[in-house]
Predicted model as a PDB file, atoms N, CA, C, CB and O in Angstrom, pLDDT in the B-factor column:
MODEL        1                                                                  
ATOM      1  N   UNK A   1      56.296  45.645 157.080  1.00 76.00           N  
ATOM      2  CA  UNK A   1      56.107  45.468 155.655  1.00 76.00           C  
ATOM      3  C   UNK A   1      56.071  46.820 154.940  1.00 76.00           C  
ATOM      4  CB  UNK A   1      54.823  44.685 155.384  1.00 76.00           C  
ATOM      5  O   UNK A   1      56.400  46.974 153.764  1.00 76.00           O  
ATOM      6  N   UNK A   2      55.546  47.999 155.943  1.00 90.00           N  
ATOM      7  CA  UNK A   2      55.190  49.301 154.969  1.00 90.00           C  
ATOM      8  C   UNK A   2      56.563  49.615 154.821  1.00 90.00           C  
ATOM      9  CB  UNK A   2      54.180  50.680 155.601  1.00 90.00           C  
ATOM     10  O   UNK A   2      56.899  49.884 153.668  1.00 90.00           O  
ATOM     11  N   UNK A   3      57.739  49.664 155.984  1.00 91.00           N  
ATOM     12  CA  UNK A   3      58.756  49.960 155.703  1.00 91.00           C  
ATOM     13  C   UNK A   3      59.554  49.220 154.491  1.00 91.00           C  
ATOM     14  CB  UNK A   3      59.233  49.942 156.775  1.00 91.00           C  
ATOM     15  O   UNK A   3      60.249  49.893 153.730  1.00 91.00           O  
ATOM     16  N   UNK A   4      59.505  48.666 154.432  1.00 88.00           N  
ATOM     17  CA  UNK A   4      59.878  47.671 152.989  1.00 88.00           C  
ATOM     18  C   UNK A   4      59.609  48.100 151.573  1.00 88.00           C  
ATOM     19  CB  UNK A   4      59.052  46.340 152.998  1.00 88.00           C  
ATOM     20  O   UNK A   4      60.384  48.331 150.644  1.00 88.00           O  
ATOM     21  N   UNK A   5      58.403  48.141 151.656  1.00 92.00           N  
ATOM     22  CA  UNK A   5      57.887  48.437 150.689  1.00 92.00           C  
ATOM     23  C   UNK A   5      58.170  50.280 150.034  1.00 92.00           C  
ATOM     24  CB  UNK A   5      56.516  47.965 151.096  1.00 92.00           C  
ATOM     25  O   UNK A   5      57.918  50.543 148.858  1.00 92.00           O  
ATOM     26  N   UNK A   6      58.586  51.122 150.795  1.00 93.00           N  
ATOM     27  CA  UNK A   6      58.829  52.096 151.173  1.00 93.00           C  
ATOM     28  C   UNK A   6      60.048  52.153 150.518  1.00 93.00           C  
ATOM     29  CB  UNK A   6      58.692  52.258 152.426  1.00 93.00           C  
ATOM     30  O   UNK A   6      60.203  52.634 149.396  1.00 93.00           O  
ATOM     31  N   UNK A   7      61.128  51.546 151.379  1.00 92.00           N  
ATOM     32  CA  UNK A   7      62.752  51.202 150.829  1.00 92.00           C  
ATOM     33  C   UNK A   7      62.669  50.832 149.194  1.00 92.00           C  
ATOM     34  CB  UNK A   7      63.509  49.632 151.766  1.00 92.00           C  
ATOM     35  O   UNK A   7      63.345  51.303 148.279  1.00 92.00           O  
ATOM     36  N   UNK A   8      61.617  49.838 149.148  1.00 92.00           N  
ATOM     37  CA  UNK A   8      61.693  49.084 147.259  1.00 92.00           C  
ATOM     38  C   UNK A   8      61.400  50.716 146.477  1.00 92.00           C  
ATOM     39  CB  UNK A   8      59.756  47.416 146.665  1.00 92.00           C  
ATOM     40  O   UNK A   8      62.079  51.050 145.507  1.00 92.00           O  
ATOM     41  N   UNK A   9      60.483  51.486 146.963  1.00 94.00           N  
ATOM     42  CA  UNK A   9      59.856  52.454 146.473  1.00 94.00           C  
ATOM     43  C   UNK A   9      61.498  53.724 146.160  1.00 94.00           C  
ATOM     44  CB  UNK A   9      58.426  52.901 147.754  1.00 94.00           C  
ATOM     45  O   UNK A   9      61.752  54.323 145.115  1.00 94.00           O  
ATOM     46  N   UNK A  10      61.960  53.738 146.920  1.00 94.00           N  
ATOM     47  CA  UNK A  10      63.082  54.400 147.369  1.00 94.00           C  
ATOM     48  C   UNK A  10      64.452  54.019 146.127  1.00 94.00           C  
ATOM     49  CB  UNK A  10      63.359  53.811 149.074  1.00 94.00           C  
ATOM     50  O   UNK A  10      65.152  54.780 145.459  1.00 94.00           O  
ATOM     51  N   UNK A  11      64.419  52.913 146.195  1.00 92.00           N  
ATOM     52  CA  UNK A  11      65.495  52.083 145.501  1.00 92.00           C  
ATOM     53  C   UNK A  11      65.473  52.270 143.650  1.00 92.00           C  
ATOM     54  CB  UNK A  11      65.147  50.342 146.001  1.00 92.00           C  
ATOM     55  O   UNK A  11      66.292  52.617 142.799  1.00 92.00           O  
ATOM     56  N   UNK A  12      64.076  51.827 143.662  1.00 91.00           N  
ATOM     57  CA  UNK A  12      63.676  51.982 142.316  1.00 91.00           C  
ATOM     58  C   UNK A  12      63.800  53.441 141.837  1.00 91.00           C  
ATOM     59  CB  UNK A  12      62.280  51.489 142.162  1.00 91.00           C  
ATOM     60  O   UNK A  12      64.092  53.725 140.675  1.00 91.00           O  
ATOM     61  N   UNK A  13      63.571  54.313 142.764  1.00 93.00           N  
ATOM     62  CA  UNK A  13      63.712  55.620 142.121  1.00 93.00           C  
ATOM     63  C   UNK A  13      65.305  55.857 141.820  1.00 93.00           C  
ATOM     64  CB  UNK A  13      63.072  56.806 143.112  1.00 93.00           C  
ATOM     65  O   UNK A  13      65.919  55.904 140.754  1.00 93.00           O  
ATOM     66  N   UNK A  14      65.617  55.953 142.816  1.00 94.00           N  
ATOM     67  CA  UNK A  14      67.012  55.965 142.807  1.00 94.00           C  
ATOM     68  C   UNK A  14      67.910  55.119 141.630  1.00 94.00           C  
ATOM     69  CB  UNK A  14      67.331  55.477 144.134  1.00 94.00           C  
ATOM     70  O   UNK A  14      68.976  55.622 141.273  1.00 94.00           O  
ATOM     71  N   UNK A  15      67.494  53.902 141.065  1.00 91.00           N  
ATOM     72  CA  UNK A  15      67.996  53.047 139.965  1.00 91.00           C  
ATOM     73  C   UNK A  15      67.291  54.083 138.595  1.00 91.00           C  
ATOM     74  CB  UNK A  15      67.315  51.148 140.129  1.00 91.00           C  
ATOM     75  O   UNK A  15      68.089  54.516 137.764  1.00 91.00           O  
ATOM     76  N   UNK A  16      66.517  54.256 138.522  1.00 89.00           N  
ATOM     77  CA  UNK A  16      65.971  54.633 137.396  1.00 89.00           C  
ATOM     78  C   UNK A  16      66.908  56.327 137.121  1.00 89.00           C  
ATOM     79  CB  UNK A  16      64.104  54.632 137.650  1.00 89.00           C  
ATOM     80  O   UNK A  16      67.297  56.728 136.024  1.00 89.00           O  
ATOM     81  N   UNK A  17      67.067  57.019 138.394  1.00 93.00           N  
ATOM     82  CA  UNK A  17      68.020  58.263 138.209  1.00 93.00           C  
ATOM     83  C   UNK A  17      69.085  58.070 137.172  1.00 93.00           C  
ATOM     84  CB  UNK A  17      68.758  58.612 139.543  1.00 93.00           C  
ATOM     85  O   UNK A  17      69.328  58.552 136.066  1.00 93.00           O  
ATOM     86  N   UNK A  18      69.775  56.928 138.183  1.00 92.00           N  
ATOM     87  CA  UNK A  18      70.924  56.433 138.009  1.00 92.00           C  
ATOM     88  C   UNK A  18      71.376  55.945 136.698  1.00 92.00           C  
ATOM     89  CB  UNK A  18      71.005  55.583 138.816  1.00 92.00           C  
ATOM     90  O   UNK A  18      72.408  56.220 136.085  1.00 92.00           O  
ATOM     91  N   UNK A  19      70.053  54.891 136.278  1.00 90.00           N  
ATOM     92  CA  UNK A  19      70.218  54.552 134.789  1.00 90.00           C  
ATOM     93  C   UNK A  19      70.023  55.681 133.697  1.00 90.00           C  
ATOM     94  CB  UNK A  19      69.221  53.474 134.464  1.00 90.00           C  
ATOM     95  O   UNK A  19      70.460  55.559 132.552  1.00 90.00           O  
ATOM     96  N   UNK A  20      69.346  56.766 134.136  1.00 91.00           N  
ATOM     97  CA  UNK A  20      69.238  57.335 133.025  1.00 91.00           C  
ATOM     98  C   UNK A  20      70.568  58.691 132.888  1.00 91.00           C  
ATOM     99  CB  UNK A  20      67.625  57.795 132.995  1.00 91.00           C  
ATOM    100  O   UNK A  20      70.855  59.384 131.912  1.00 91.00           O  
ATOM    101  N   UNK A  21      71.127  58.680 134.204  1.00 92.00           N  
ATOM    102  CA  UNK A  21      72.873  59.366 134.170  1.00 92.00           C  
ATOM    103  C   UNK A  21      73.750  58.363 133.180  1.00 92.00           C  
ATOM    104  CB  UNK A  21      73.807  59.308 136.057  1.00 92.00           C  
ATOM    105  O   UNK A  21      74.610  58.822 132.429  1.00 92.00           O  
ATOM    106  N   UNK A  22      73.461  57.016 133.251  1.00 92.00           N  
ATOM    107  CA  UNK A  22      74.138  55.976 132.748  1.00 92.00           C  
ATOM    108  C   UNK A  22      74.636  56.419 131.237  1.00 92.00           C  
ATOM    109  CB  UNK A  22      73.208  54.696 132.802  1.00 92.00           C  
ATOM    110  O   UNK A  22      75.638  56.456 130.522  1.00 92.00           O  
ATOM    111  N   UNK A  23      72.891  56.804 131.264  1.00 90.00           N  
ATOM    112  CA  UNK A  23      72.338  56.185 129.450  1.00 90.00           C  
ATOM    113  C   UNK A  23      73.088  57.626 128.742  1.00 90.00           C  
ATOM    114  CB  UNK A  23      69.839  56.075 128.995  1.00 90.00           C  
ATOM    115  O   UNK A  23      73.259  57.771 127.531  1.00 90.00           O  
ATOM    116  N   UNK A  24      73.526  58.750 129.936  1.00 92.00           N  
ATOM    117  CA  UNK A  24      73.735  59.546 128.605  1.00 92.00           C  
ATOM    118  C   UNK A  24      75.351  60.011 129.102  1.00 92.00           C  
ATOM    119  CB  UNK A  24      72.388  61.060 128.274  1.00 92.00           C  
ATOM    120  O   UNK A  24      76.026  60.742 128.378  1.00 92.00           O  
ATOM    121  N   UNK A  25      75.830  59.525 130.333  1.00 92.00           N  
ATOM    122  CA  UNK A  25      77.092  59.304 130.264  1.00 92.00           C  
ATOM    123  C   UNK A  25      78.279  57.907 129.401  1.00 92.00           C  
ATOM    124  CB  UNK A  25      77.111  59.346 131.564  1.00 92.00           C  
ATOM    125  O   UNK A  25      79.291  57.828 128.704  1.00 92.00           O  
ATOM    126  N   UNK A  26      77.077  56.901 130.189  1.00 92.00           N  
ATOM    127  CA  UNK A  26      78.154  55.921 129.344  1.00 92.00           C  
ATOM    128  C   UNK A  26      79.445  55.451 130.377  1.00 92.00           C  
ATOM    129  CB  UNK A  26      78.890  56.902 127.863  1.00 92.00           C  
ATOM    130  O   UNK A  26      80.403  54.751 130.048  1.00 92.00           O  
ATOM    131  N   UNK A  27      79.170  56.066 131.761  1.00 93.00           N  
ATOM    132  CA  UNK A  27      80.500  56.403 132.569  1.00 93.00           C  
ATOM    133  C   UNK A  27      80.460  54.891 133.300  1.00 93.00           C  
ATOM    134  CB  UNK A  27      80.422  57.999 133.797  1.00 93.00           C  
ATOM    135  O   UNK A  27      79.394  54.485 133.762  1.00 93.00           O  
ATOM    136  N   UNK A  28      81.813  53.993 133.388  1.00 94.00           N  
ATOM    137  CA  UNK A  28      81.648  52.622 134.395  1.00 94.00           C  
ATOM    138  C   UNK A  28      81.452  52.311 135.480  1.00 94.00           C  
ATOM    139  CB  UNK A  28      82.346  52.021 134.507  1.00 94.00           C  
ATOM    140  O   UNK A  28      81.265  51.184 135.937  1.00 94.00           O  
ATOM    141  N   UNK A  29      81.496  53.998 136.345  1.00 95.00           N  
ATOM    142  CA  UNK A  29      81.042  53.820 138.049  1.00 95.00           C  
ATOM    143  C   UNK A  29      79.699  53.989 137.947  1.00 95.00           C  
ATOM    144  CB  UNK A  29      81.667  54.988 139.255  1.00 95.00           C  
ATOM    145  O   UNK A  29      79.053  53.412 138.822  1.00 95.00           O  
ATOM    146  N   UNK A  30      78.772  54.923 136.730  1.00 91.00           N  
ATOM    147  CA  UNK A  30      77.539  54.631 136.985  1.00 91.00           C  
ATOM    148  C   UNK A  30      76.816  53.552 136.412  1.00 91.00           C  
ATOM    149  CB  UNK A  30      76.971  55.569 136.788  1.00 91.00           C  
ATOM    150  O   UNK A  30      75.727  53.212 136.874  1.00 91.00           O  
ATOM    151  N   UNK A  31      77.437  52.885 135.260  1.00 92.00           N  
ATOM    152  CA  UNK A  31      76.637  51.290 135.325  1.00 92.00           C  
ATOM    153  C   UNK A  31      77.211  50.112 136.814  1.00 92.00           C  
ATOM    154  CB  UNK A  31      77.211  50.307 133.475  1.00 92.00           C  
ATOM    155  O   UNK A  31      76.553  49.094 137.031  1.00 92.00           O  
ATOM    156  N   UNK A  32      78.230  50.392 137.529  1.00 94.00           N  
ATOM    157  CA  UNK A  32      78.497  50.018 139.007  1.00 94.00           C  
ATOM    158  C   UNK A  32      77.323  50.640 139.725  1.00 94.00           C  
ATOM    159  CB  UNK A  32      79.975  50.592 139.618  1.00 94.00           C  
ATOM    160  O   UNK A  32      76.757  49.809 140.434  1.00 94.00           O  
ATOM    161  N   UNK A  33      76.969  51.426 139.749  1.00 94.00           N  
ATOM    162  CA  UNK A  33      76.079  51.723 140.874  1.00 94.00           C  
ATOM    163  C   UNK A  33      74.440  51.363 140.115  1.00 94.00           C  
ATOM    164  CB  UNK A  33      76.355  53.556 141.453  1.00 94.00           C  
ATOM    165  O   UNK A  33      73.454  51.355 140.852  1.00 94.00           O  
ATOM    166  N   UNK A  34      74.317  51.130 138.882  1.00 91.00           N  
ATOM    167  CA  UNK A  34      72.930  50.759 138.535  1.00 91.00           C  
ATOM    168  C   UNK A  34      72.805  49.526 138.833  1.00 91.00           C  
ATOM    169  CB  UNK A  34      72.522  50.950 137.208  1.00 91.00           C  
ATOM    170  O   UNK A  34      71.681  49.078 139.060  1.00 91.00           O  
ATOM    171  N   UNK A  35      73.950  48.706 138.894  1.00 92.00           N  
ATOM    172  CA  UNK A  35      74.047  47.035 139.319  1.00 92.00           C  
ATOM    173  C   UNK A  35      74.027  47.044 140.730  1.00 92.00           C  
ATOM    174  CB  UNK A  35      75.489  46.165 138.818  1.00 92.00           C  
ATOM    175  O   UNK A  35      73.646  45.988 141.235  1.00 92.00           O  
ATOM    176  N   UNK A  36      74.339  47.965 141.505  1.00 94.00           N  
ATOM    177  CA  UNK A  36      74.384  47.550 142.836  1.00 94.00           C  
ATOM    178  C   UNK A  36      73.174  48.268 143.386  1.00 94.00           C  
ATOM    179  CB  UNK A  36      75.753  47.880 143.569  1.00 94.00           C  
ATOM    180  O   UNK A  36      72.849  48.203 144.572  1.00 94.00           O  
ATOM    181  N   UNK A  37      72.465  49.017 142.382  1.00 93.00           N  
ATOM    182  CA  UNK A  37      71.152  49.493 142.793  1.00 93.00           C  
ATOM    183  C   UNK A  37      69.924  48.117 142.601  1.00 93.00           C  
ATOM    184  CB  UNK A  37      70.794  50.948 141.738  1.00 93.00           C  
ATOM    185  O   UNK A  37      69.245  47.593 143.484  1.00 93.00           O  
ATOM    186  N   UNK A  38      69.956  47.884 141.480  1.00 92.00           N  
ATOM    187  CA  UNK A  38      69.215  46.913 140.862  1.00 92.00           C  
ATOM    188  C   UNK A  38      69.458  45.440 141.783  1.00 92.00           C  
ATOM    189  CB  UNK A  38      69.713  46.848 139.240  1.00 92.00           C  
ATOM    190  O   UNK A  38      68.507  44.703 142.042  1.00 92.00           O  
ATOM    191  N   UNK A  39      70.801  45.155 142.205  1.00 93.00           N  
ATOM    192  CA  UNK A  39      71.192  44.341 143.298  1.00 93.00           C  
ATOM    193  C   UNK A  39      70.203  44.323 144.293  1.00 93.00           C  
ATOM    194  CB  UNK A  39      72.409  44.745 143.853  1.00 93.00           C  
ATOM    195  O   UNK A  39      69.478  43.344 144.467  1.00 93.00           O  
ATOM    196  N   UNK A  40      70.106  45.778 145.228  1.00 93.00           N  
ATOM    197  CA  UNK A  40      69.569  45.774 145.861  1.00 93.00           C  
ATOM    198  C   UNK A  40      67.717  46.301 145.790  1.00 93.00           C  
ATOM    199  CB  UNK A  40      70.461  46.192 146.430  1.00 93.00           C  
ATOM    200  O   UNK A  40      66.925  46.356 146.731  1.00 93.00           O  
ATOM    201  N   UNK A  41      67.564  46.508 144.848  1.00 93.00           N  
ATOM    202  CA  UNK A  41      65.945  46.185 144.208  1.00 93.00           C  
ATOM    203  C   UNK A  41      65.132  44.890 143.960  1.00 93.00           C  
ATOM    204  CB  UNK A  41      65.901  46.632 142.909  1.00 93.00           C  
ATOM    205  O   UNK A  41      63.911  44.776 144.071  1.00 93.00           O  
ATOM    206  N   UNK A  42      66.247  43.689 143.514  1.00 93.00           N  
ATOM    207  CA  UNK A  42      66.037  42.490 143.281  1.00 93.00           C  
ATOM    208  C   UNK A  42      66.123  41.708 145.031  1.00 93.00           C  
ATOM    209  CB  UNK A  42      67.201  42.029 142.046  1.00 93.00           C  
ATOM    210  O   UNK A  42      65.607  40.617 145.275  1.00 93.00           O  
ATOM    211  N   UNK A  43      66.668  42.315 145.783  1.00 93.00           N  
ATOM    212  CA  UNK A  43      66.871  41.451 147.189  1.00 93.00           C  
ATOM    213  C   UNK A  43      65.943  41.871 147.751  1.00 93.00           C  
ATOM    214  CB  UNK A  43      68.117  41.559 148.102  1.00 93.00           C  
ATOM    215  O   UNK A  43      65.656  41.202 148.743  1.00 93.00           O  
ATOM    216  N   UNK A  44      65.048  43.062 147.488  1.00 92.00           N  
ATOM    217  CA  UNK A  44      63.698  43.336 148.390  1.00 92.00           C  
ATOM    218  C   UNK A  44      62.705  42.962 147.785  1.00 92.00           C  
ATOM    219  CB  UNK A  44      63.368  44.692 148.778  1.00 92.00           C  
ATOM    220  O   UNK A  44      61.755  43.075 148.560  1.00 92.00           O  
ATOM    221  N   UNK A  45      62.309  42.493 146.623  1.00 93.00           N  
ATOM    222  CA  UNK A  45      61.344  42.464 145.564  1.00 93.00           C  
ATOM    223  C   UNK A  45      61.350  40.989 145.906  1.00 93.00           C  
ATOM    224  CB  UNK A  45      61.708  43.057 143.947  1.00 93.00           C  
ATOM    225  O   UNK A  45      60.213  40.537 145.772  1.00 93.00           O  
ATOM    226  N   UNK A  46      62.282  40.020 146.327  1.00 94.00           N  
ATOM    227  CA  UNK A  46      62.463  38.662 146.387  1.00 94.00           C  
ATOM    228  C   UNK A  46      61.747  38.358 147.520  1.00 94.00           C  
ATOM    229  CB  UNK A  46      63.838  38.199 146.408  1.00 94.00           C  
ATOM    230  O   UNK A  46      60.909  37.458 147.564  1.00 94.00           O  
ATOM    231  N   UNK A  47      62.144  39.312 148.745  1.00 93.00           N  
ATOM    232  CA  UNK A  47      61.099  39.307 149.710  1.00 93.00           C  
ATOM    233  C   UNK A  47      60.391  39.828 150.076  1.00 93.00           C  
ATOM    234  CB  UNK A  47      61.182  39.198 150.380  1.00 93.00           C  
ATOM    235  O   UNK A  47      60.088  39.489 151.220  1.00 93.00           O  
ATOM    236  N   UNK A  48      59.653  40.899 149.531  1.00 92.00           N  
ATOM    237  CA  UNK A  48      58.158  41.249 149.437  1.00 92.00           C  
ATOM    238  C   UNK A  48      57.036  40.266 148.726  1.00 92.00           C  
ATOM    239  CB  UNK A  48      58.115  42.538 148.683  1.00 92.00           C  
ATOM    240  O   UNK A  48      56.072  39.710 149.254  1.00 92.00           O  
ATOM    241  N   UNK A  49      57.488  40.236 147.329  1.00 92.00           N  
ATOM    242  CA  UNK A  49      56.887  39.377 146.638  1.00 92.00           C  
ATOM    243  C   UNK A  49      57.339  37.757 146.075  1.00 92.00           C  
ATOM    244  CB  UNK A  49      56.671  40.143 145.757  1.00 92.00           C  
ATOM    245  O   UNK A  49      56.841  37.338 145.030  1.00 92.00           O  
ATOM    246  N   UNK A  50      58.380  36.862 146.918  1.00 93.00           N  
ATOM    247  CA  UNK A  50      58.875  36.236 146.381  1.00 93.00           C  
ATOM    248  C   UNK A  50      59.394  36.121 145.037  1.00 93.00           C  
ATOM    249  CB  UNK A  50      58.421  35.718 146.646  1.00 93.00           C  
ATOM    250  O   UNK A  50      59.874  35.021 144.765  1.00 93.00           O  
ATOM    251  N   UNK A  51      59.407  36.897 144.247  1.00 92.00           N  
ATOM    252  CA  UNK A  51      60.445  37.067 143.066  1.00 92.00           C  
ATOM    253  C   UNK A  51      60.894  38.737 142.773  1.00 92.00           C  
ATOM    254  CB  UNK A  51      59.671  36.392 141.586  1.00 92.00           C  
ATOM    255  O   UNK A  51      60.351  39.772 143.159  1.00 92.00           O  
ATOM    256  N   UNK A  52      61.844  38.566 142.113  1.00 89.00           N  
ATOM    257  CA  UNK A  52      62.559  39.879 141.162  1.00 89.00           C  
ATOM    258  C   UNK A  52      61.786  39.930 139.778  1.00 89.00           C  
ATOM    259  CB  UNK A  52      64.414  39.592 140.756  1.00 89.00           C  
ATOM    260  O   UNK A  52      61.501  39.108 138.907  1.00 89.00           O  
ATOM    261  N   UNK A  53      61.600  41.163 139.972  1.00 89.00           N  
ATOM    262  CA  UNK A  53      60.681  41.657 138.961  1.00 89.00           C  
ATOM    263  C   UNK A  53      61.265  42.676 137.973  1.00 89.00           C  
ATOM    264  CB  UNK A  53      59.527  42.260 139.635  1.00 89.00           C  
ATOM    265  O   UNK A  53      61.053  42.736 136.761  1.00 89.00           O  
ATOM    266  N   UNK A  54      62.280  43.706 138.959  1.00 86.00           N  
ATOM    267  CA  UNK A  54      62.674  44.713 137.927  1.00 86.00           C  
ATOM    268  C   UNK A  54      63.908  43.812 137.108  1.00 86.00           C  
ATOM    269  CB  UNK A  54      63.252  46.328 138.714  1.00 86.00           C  
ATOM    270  O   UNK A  54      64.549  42.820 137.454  1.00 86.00           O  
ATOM    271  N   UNK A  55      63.917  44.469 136.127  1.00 84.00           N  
ATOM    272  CA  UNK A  55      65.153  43.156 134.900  1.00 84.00           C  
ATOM    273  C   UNK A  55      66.333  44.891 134.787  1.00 84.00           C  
ATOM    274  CB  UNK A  55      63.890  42.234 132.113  1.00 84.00           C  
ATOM    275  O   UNK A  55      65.936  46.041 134.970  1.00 84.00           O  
ATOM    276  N   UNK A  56      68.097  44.326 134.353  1.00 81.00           N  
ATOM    277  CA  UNK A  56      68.633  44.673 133.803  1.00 81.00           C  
ATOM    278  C   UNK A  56      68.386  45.504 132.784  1.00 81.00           C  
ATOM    279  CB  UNK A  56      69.012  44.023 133.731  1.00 81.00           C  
ATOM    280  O   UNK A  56      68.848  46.642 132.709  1.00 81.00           O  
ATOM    281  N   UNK A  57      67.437  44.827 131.718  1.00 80.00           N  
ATOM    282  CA  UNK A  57      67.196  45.129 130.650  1.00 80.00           C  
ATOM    283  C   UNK A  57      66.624  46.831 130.642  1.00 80.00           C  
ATOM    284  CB  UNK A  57      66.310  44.027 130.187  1.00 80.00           C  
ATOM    285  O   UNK A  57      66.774  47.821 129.925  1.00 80.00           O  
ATOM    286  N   UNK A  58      66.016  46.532 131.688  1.00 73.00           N  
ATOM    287  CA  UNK A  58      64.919  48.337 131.446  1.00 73.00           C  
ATOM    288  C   UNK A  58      66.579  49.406 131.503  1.00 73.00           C  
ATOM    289  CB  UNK A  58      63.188  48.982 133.708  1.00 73.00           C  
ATOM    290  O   UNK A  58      66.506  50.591 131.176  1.00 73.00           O  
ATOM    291  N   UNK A  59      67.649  48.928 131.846  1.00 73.00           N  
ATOM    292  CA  UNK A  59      68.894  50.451 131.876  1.00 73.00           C  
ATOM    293  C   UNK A  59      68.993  50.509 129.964  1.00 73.00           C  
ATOM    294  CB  UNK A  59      71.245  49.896 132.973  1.00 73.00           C  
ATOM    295  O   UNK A  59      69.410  51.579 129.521  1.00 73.00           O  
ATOM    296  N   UNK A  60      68.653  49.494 129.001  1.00 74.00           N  
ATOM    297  CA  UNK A  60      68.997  49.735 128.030  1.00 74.00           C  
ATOM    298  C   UNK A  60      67.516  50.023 126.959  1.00 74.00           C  
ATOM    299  CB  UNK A  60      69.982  48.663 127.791  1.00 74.00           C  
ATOM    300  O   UNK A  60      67.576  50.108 125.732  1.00 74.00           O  
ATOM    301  N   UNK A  61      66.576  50.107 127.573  1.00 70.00           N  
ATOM    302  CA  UNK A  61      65.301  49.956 126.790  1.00 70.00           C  
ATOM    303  C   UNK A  61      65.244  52.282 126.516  1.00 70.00           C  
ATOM    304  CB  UNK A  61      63.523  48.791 128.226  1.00 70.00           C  
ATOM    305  O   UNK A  61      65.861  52.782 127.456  1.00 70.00           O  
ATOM    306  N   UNK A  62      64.954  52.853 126.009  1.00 57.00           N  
ATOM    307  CA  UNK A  62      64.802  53.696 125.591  1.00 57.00           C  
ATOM    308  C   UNK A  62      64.162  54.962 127.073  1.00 57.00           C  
ATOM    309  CB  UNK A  62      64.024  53.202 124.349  1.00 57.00           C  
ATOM    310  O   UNK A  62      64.401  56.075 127.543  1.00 57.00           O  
ATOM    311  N   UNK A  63      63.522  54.122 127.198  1.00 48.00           N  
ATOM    312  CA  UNK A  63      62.854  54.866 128.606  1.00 48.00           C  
ATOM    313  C   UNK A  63      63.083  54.151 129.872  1.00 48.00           C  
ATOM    314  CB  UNK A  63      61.214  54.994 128.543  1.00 48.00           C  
ATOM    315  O   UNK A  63      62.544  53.059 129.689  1.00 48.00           O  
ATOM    316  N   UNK A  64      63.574  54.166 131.022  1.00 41.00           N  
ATOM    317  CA  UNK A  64      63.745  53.595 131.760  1.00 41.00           C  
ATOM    318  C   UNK A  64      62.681  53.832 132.939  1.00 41.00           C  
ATOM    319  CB  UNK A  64      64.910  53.717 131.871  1.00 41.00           C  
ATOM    320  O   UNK A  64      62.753  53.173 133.976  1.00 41.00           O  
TER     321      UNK A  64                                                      
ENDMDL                                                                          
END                                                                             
């Protein structure tokens, strides 16, 4: 489980980088890789905690 939780820890950082290269490029391989980050944030979050928690929405909210 620690390893898991570890990876979610890992992932999320890594999405939040990513979205915020997004937010001031604008570029289509990095909203591809915020979806396939967030992809894989939502598939560990489903089974740690039985649901997805982080949303789409936070790549467009001001602060990510």
């Amino acid at each position: 489980m620690k390893e898991l939780e570890l990876s979610l820890s890992t992932l999320k950082l890594q999405y939040e980088i990513v979205a915020e290269k997004w937010k001031l490029s604008k570029d289509q391989d990095d909203f591809k890789d915020c979806i396939t980050l967030l992809a894989a944030t939502n598939f560990l979050e489903q089974r740690l905690y039985g649901e997805s928690i982080t949303s789409i929405t936070s790549i467009f909210s001001e602060s990510a």
